[in-house]
KOLLUM-90493 format. One line per field, with one value per atom (N, C-alpha, C): atom name; x, y, z. Coordinates in steps of 0.02 Angstrom, whole numbers, padded with zeros to 5 digits. Layout:
# KOLLUM-90493
atome	c(CA	...)
east	c(X	...)
north	c(Y	...)
up	c(Z	...)
This chain:
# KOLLUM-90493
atome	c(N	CA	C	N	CA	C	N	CA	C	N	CA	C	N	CA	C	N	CA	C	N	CA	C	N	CA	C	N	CA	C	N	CA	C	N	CA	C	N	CA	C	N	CA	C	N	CA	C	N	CA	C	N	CA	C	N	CA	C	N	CA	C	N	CA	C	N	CA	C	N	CA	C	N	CA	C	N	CA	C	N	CA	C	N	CA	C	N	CA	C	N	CA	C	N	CA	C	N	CA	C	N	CA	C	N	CA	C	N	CA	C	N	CA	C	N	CA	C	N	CA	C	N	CA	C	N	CA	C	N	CA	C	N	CA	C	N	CA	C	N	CA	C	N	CA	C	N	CA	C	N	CA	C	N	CA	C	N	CA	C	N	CA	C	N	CA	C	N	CA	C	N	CA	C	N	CA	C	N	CA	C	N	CA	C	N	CA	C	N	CA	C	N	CA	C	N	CA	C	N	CA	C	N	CA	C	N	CA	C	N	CA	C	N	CA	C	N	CA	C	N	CA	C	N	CA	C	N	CA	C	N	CA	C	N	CA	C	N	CA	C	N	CA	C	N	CA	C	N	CA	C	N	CA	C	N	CA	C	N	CA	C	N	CA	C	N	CA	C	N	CA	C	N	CA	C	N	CA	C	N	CA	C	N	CA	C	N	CA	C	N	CA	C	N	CA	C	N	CA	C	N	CA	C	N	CA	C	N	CA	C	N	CA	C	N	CA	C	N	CA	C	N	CA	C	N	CA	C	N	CA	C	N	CA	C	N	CA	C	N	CA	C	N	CA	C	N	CA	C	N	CA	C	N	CA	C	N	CA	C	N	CA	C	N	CA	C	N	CA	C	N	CA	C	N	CA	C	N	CA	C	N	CA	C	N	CA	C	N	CA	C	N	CA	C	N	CA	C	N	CA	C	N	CA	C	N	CA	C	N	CA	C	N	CA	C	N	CA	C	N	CA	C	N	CA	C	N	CA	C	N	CA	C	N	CA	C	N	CA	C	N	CA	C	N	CA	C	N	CA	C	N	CA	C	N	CA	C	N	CA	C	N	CA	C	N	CA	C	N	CA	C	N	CA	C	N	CA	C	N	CA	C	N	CA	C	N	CA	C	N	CA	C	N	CA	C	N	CA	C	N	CA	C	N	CA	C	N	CA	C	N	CA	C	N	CA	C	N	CA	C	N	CA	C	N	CA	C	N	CA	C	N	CA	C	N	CA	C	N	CA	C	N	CA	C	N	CA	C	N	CA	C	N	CA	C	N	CA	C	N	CA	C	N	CA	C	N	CA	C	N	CA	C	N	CA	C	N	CA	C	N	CA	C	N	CA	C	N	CA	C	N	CA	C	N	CA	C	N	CA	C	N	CA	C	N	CA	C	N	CA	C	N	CA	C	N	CA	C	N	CA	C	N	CA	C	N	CA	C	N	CA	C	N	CA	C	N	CA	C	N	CA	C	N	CA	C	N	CA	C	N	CA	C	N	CA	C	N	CA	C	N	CA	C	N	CA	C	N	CA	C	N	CA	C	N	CA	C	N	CA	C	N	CA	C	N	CA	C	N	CA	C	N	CA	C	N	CA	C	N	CA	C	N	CA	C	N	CA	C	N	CA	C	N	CA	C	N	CA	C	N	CA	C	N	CA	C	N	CA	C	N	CA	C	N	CA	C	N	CA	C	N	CA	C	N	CA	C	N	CA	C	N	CA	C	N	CA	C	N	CA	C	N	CA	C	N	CA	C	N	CA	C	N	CA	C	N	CA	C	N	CA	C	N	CA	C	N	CA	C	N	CA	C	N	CA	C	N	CA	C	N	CA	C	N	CA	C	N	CA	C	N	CA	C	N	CA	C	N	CA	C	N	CA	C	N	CA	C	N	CA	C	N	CA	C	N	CA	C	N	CA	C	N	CA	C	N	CA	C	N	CA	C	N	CA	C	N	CA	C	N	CA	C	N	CA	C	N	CA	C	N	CA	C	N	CA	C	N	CA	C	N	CA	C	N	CA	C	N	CA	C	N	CA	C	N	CA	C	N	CA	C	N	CA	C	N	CA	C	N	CA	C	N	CA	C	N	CA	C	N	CA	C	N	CA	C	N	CA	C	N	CA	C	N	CA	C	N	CA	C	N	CA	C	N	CA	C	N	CA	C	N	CA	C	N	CA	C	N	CA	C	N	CA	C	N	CA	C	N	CA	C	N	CA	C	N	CA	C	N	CA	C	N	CA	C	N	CA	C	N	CA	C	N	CA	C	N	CA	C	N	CA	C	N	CA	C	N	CA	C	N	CA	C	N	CA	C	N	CA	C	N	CA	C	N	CA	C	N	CA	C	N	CA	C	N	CA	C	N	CA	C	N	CA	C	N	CA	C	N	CA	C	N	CA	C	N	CA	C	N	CA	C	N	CA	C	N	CA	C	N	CA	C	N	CA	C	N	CA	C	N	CA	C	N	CA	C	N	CA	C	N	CA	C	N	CA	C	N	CA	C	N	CA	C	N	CA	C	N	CA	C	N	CA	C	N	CA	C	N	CA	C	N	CA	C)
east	c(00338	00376	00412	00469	00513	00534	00544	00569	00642	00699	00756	00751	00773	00782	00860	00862	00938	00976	00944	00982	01042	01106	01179	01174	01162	01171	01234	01254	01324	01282	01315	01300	01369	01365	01429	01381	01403	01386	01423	01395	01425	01455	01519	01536	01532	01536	01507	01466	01420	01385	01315	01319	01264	01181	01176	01116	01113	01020	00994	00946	00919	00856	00851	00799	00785	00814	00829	00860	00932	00972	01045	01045	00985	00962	00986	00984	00974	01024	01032	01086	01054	01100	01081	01155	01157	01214	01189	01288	01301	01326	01286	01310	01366	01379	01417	01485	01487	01568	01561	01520	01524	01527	01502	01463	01399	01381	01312	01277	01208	01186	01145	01161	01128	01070	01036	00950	00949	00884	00846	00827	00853	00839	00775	00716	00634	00619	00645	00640	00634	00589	00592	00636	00710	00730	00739	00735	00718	00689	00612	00546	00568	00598	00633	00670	00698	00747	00707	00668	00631	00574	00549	00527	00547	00624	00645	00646	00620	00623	00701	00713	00783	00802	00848	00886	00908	00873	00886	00933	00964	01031	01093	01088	01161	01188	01234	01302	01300	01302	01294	01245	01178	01111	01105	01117	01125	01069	01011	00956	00902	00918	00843	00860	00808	00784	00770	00681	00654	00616	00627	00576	00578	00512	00515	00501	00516	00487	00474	00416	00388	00348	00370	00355	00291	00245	00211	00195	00221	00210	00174	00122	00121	00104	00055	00056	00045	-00005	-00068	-00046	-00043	-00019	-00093	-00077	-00028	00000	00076	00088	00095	00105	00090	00186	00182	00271	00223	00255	00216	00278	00285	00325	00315	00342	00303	00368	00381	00418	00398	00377	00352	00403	00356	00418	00407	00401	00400	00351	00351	00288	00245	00270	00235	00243	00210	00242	00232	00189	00180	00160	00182	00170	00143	00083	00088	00088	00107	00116	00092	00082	00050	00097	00122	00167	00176	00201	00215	00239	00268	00325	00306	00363	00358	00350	00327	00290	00270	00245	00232	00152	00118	00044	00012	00045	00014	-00063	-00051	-00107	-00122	-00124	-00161	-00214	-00232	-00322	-00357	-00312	-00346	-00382	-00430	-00457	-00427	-00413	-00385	-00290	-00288	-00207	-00178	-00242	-00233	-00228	-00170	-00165	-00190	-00157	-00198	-00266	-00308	-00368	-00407	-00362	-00390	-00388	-00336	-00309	-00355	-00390	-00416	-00429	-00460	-00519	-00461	-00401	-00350	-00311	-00283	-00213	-00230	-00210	-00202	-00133	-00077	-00029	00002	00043	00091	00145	00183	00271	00330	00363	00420	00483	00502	00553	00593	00672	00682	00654	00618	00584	00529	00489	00449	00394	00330	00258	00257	00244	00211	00139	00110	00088	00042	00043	00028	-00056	-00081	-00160	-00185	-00240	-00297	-00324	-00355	-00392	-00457	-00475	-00545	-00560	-00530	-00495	-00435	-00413	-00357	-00302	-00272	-00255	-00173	-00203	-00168	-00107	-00067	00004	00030	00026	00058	00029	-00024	-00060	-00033	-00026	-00007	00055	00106	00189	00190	00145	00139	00139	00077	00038	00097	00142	00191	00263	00257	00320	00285	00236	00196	00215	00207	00212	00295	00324	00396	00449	00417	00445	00506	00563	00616	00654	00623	00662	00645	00587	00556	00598	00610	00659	00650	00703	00692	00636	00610	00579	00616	00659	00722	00710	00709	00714	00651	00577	00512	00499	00463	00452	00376	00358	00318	00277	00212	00179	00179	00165	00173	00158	00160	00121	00070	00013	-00037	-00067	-00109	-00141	-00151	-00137	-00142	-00110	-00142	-00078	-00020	00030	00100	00093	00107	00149	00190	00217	00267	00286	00336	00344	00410	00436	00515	00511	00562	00575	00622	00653	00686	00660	00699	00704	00759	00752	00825	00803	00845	00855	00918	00907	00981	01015	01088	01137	01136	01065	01071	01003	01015	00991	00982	00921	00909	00856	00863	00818	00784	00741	00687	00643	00629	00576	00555	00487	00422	00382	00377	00339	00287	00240	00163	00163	00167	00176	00107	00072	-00006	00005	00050	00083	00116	00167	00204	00149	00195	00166	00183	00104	00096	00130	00201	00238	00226	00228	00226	00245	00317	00345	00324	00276	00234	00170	00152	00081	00083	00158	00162	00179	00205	00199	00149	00096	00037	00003	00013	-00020	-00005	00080	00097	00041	00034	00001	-00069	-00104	-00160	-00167	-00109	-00127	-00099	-00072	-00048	-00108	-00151	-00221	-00258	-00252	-00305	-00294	-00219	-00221	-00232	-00236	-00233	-00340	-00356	-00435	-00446	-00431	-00443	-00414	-00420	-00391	-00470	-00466	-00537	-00543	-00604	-00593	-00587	-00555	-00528	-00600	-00600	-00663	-00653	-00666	-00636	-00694	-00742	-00787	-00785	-00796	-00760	-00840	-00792	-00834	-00771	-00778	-00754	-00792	-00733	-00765	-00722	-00779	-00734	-00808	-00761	-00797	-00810	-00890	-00903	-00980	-01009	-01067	-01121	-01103	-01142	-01199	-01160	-01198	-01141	-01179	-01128	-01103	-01033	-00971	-00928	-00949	-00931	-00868	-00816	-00761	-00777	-00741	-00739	-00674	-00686	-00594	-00603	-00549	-00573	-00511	-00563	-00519	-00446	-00397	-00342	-00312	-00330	-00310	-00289	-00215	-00221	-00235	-00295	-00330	-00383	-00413	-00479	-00524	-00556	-00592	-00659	-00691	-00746	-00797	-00843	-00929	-00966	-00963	-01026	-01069	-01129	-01199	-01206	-01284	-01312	-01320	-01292	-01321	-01369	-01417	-01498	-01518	-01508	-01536	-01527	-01452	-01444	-01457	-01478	-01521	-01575	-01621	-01717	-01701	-01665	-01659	-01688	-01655	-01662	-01733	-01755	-01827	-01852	-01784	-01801	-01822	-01867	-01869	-01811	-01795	-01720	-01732	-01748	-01733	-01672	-01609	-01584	-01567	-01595	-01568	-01499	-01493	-01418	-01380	-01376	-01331	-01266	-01273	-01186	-01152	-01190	-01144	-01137	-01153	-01116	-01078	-01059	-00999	-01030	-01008	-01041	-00990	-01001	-00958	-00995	-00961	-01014	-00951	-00998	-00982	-01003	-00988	-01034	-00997	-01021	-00989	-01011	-00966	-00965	-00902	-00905	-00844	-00771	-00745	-00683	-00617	-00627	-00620	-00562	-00506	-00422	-00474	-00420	-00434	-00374	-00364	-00283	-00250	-00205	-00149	-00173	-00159	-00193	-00240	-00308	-00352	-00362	-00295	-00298	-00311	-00247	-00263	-00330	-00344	-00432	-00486	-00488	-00519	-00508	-00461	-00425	-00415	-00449	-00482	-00443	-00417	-00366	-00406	-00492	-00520	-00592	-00625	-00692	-00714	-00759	-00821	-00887	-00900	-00962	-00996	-01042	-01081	-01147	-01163	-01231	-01254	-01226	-01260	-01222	-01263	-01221	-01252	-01214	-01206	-01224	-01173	-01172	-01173	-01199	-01187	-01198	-01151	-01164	-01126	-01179	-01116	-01085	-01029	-00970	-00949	-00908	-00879	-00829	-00777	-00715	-00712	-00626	-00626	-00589	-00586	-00571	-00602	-00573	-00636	-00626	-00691	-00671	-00667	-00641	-00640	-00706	-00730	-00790	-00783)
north	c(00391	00355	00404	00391	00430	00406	00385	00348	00378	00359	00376	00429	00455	00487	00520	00549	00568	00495	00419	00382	00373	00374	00373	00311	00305	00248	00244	00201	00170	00156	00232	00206	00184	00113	00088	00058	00092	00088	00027	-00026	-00091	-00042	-00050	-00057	-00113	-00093	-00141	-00188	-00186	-00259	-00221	-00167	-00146	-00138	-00143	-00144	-00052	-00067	-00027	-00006	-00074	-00074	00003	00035	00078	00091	00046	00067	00070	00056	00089	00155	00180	00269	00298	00289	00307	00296	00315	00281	00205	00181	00121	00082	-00003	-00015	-00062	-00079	-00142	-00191	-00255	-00290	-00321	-00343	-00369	-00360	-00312	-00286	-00293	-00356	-00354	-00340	-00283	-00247	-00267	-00270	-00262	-00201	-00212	-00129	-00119	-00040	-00029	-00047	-00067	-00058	00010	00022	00062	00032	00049	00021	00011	00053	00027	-00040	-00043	-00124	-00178	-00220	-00277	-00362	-00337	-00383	-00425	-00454	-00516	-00541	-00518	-00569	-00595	-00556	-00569	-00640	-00647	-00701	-00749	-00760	-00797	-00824	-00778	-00785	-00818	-00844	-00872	-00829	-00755	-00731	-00711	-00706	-00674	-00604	-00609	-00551	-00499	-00455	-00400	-00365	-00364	-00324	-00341	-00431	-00461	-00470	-00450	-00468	-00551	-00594	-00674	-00692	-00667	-00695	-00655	-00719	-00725	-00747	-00770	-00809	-00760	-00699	-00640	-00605	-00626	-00589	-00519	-00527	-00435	-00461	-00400	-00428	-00350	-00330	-00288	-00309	-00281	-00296	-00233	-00222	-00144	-00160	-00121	-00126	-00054	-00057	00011	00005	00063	00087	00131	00140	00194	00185	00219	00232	00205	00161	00099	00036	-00016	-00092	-00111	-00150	-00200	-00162	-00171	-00149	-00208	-00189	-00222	-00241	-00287	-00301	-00348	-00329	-00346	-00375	-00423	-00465	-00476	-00455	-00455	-00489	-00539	-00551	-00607	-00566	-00599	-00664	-00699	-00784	-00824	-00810	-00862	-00906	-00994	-01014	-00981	-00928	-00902	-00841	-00793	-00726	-00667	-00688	-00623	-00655	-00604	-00623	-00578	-00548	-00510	-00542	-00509	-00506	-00450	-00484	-00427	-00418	-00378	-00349	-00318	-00322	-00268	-00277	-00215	-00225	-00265	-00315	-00361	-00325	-00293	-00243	-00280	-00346	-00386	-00364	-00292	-00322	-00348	-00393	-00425	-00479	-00497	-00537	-00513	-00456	-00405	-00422	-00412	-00409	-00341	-00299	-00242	-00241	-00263	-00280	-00236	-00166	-00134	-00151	-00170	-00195	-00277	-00296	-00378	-00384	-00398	-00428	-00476	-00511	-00598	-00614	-00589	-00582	-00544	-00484	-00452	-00489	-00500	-00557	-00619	-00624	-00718	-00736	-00681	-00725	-00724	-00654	-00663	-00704	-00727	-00779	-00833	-00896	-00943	-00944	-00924	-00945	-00872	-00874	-00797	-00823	-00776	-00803	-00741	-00753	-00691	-00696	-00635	-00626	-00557	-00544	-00500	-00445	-00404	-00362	-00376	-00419	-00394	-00490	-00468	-00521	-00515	-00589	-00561	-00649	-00625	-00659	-00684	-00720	-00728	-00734	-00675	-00669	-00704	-00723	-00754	-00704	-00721	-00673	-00679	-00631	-00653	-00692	-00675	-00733	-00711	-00717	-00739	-00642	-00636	-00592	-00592	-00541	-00542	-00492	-00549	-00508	-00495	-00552	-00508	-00435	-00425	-00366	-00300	-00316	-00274	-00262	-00298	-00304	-00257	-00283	-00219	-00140	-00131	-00066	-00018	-00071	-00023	-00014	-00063	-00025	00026	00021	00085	00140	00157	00199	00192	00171	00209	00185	00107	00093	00101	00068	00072	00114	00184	00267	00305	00286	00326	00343	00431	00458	00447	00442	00459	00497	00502	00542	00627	00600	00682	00693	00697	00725	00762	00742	00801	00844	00895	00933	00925	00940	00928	00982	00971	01017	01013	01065	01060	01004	00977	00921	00958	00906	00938	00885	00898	00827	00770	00697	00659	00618	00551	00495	00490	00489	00454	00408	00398	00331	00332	00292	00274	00232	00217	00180	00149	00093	00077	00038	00026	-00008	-00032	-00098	-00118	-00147	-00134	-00145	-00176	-00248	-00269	-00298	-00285	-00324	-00353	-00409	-00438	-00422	-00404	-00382	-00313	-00269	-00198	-00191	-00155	-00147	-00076	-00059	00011	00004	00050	00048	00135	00153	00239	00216	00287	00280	00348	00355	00398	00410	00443	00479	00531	00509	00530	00572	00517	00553	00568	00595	00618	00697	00725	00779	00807	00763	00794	00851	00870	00943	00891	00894	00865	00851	00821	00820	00747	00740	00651	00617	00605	00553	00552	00621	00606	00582	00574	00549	00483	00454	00394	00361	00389	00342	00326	00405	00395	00326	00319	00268	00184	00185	00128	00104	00156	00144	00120	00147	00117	00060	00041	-00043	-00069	-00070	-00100	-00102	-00048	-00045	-00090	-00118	-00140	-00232	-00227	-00300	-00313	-00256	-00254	-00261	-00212	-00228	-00282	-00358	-00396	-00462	-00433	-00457	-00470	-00578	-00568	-00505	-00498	-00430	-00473	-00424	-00440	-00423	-00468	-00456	-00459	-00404	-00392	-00384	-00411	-00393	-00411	-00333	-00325	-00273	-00275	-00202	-00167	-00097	-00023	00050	00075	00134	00171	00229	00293	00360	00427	00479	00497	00528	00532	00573	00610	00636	00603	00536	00480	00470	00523	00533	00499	00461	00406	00459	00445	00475	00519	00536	00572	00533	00583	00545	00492	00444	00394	00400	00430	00439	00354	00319	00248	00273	00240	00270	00241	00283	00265	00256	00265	00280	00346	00353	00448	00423	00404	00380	00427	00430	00433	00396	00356	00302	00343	00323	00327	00300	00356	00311	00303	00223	00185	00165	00232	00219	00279	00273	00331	00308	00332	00314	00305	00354	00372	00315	00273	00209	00166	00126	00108	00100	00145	00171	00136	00185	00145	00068	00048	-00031	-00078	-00036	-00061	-00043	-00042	-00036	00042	00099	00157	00212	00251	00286	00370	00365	00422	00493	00570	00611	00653	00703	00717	00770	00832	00903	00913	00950	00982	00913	00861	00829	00831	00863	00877	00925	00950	00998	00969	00903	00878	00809	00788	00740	00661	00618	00571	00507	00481	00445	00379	00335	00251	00207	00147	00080	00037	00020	00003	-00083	-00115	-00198	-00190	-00216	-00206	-00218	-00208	-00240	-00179	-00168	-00122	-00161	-00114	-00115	-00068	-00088	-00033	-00014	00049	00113	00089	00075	00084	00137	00132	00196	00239	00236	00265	00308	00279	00337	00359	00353	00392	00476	00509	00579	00609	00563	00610	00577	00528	00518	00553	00564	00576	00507	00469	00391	00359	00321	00273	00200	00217	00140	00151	00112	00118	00058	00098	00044	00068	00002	-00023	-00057	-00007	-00037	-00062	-00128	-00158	-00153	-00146	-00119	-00066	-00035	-00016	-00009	-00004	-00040	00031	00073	00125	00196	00253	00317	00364	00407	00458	00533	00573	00658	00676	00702	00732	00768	00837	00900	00894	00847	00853	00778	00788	00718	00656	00681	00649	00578	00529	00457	00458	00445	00456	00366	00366	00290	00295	00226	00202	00130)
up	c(00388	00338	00294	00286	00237	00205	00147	00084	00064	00041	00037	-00033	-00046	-00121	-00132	-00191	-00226	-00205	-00229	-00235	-00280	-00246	-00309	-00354	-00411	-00465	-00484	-00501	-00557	-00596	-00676	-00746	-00787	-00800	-00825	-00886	-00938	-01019	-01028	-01069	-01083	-01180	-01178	-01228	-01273	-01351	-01394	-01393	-01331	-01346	-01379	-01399	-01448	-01454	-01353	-01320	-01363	-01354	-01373	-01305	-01273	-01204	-01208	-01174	-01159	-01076	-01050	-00974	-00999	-01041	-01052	-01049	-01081	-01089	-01028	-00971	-00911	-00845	-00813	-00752	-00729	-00736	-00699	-00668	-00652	-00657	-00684	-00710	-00759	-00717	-00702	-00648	-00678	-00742	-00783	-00764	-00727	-00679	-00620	-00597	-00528	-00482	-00491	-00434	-00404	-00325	-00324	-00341	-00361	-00378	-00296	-00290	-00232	-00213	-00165	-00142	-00104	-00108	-00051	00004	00082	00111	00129	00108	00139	00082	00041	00003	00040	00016	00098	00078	00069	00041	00089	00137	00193	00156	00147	00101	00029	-00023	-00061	-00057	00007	00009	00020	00071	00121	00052	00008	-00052	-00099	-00113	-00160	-00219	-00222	-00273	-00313	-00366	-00388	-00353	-00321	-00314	-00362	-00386	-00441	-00435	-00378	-00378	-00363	-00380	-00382	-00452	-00419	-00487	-00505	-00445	-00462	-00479	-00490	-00503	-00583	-00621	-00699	-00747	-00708	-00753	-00744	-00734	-00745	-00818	-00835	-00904	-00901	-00879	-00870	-00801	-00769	-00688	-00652	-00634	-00608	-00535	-00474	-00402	-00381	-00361	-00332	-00264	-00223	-00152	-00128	-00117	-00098	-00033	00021	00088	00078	00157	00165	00245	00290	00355	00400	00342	00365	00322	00391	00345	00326	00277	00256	00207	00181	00136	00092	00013	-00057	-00085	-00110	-00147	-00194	-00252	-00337	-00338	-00404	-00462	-00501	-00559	-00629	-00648	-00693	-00731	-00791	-00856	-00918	-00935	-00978	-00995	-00940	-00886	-00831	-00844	-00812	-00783	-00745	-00691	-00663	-00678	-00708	-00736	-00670	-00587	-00560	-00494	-00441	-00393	-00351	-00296	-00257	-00181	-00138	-00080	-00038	00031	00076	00153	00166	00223	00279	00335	00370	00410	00463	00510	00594	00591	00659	00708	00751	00794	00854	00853	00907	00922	00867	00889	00824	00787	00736	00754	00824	00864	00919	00921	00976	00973	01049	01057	01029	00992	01007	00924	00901	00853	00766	00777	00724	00700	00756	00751	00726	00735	00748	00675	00625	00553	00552	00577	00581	00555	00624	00610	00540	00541	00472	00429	00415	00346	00339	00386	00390	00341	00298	00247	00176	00173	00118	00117	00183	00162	00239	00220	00238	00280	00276	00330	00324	00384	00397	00392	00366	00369	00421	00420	00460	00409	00410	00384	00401	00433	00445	00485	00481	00523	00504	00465	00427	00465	00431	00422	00368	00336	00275	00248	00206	00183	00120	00064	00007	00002	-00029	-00037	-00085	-00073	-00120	-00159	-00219	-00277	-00281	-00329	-00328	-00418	-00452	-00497	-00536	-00564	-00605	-00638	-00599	-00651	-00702	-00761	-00823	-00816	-00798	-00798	-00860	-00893	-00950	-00978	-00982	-00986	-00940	-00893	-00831	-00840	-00869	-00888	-00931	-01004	-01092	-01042	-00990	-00981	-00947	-00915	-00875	-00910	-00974	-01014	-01055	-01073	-01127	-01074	-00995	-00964	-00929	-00968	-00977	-00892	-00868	-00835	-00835	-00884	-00871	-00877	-00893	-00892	-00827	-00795	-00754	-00717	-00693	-00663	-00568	-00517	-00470	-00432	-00375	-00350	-00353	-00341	-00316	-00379	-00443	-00494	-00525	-00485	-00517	-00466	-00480	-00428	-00412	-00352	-00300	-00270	-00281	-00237	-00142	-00123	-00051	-00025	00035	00039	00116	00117	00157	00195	00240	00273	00241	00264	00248	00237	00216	00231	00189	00209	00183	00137	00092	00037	00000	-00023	-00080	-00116	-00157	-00197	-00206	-00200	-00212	-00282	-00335	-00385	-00377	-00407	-00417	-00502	-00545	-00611	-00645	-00668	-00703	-00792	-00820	-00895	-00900	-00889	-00909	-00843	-00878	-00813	-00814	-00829	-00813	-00754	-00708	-00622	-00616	-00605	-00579	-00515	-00500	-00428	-00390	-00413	-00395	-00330	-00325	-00256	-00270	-00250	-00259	-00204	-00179	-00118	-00118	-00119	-00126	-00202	-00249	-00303	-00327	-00310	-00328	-00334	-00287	-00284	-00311	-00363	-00418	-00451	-00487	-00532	-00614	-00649	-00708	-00759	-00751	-00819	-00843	-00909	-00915	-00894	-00863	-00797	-00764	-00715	-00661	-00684	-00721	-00754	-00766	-00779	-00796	-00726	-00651	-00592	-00591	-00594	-00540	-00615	-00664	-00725	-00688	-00671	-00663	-00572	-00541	-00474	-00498	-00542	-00531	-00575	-00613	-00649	-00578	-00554	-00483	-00438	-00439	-00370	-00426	-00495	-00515	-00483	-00490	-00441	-00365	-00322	-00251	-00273	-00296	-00291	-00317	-00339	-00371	-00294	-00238	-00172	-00165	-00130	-00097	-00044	-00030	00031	00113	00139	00220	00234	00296	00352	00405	00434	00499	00545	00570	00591	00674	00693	00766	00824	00890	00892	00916	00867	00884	00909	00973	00998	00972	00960	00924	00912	00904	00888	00841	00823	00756	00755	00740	00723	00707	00663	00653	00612	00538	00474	00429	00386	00333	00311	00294	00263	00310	00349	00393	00438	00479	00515	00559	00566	00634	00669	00727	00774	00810	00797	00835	00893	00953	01020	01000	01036	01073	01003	00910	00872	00842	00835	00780	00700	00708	00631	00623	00558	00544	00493	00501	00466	00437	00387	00343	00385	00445	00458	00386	00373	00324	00337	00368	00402	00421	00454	00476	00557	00599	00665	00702	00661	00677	00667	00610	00601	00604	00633	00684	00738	00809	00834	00827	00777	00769	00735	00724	00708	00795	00831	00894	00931	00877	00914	00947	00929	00987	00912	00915	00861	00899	00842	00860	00799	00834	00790	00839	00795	00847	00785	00816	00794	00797	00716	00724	00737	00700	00707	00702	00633	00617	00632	00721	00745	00808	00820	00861	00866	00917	00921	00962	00940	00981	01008	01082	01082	01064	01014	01014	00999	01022	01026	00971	00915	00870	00840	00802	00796	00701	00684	00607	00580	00508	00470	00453	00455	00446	00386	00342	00287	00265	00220	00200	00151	00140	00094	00051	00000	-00020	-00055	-00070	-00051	-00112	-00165	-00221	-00202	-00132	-00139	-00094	-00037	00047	00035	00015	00005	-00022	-00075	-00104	-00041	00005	00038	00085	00127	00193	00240	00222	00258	00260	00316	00315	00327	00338	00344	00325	00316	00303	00362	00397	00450	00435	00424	00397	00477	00503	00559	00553	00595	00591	00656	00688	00765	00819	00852	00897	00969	01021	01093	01136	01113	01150	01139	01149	01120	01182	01165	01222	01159	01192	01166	01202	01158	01192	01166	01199	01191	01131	01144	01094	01069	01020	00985	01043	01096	01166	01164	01178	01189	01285	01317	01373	01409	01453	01474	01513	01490	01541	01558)
């Protein structure tokens, strides 16, 4: 995934009308001259439409007050598209995403959305390239609260990605961030790419701020249950890697294998475990990491196993066919 950056803005200053907003501060555009304001293309404006939501970057769409729409990718679906807009009957919306691929109902249990999703959302929709579908909570959350926390952190100034500087980047998963931001008839639109990486200035302090009032609504998602069986390589001490075959992933083992194992009746000691490799078959629940805490994890999943079928050792991170 590559996120666009050094996006070109139109800043057209409204003369005399004596705005003060804090996004006049800044490049943006003035739709008020009829212009559309640009998007980024990883924005998933299909869903947008198909959504009924306001279009933030038309010149003809006149009844938005303040509304932010923030979209977060990263390597591993589902991805997240937020709506915050205070005053409304409805002041917020989240959504869950990802690209039409054709294995949304794969048999192959880690791929299958559908199935993952069962227990979050009730119907799937299509739109454009895209799946998407509206999640259940686990109760109620306070947008307006969430609206105050991300102007205190300087939403409507926050600079481009292209504009902080960045530490190297190093293993691990991909993400980002798209905005779209309007007041009135003023339209701006940033994107952020693994901003955990910026180098500490207050703008970068204030993405990575606005990301986690955002993970505080993604954790407030009933949880997906995915309860499957997966083969994959792993040593088979909790915390330790899970390679799930025929995946370039690495998932979180949540268990000890050994005891797994003596569950089944076999008592199991096995020297030097964590210097070797094991191939298993195991049936359990598989669980997202979300984006916020891929890099300090490395984990793109957590499996949680209650049994397992099969084990054999093996030389490398190879899964062999049987």
């Amino acid at each position: 995934m590559k996120l666009s950056t050094g996006v070109l803005f139109i800043g057209l200053i409204a003369i005399g009308c004596g705005s003060t907003h804090p996004i006049t501060t800044v490049e943006h555009t003035d739709l008020s001259a009829g212009i559309d304001g640009q998007r980024i293309n990883e924005f998933p404006a299909p869903i947008i439409e198909a959504l009924e939501w306001n279009n933030l970057s038309s010149a003809e769409e006149t009844s938005v007050d303040e509304e932010f729409q923030i979209a977060i990718y990263s390597e591993t679906s589902p991805y997240h598209l937020f709506r915050i807009s205070p005053g409304k009957k409805n002041p917020g919306d989240a959504i869950l995403f990802w690209p039409l691929d054709g294995s949304s109902k794969s048999a192959v249990p880690e791929k299958n959305m559908h199935e993952y999703l069962s227990t979050i959302c009730d119907e799937f929709e299509r739109a454009g390239p895209y799946e998407f579908c509206i999640p259940k909570f686990n109760s109620g959350n306070d947008w307006g609260r969430t609206y105050t926390n991300l102007e205190q952190r300087n939403i409507w100034t926050l600079p481009d990605g292209s504009q902080l500087e960045s530490s190297p980047a190093e293993d691990g998963q991909l993400w980002g961030m798209v905005f779209q931001i309007r007041k009135g008839m003023y339209f701006r639109t940033i994107s952020h790419e693994n901003p955990d990486l910026y180098t500490g200035t207050p703008e970068a302090l204030d993405v990575l701020a606005i990301t986690a009032q955002l993970r505080l609504i993604a954790n407030n998602l009933v949880p997906p249950i995915n309860y499957n069986t997966y083969s994959g390589i792993t040593n088979g001490l909790k915390g330790s890697a899970f390679i799930p075959c025929g995946l370039n992933e690495q998932w979180r083992f949540d268990a000890n294998m050994t005891d797994l194992i003596s569950s089944k009746g076999i008592p199991t000691v096995i020297e030097q475990q964590n210097e070797l490799l094991f191939q298993v078959k195991v049936t359990g629940m598989l669980r997202d990491e979300w984006y916020a805490n891929r890099r300090s994890t490395g984990y793109t999943k957590i499996i949680t196993p209650v049994e397992i079928s099969e084990v054999s050792i093996v030389s490398d991170s190879t899964c062999s066919v049987k």
